[in-house]
N, C-alpha and C positions, 0 to 999 in steps of 0.2 A: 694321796700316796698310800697303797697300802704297802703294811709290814709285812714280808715274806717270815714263815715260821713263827708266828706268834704262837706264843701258849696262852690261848682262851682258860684255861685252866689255873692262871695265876687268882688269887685272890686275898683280902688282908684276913689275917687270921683276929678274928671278933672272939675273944670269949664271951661265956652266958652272963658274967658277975659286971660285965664294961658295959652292956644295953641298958640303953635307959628309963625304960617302960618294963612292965610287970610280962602283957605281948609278946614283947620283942623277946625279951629274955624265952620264955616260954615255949616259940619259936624256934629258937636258937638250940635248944635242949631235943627238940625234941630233932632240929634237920641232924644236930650231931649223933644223936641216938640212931637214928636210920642211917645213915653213912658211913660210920664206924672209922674203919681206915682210909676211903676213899674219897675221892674230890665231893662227891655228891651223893645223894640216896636217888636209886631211879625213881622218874614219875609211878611208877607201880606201888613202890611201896609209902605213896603217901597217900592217907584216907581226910579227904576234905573235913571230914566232923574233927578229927583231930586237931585241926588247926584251930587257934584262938582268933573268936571273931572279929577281934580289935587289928589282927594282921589280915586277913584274907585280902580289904580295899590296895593293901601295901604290896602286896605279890605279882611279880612277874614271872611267866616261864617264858621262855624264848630260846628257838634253835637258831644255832651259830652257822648257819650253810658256807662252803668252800667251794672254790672255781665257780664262780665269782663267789666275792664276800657278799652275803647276805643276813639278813636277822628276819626269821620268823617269829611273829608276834604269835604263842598258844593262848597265852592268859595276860589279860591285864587287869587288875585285882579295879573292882569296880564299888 
């Protein structure tokens, strides 16, 4: 079944101080620094050196497609 109107845009709100690895927190800092106000920071503004190498294995990007529901796999952190 799918849900008519979801908001792919819900998400639990994580702060940096609740991660539990040095990483994650790291991570987290840095997606809320590029995002600012918004759901997300575009893929543009993020530069792969920046990220900490202990998260890259743990990354996923993936498009959310409609009519029909689909999931494009971009990245799956290897």
């Amino acid at each position: 079944m799918i849900r008519r109107g979801y908001n792919f845009q819900q998400s639990a709100d994580l702060s940096v101080k609740e991660a539990r690895d040095q990483a994650t927190r790291l991570f987290l800092d840095l997606w809320k620094q590029k995002s600012g106000d918004r759901f997300a920071p575009s893929r543009d503004e993020f530069d792969w050196l920046e990220m900490p190498m202990a998260v890259v294995p743990r990354i996923m990007i993936v498009d959310v497609l409609t009519s029909p529901l689909d999931f494009q796999y971009r990245y799956f952190g290897t």
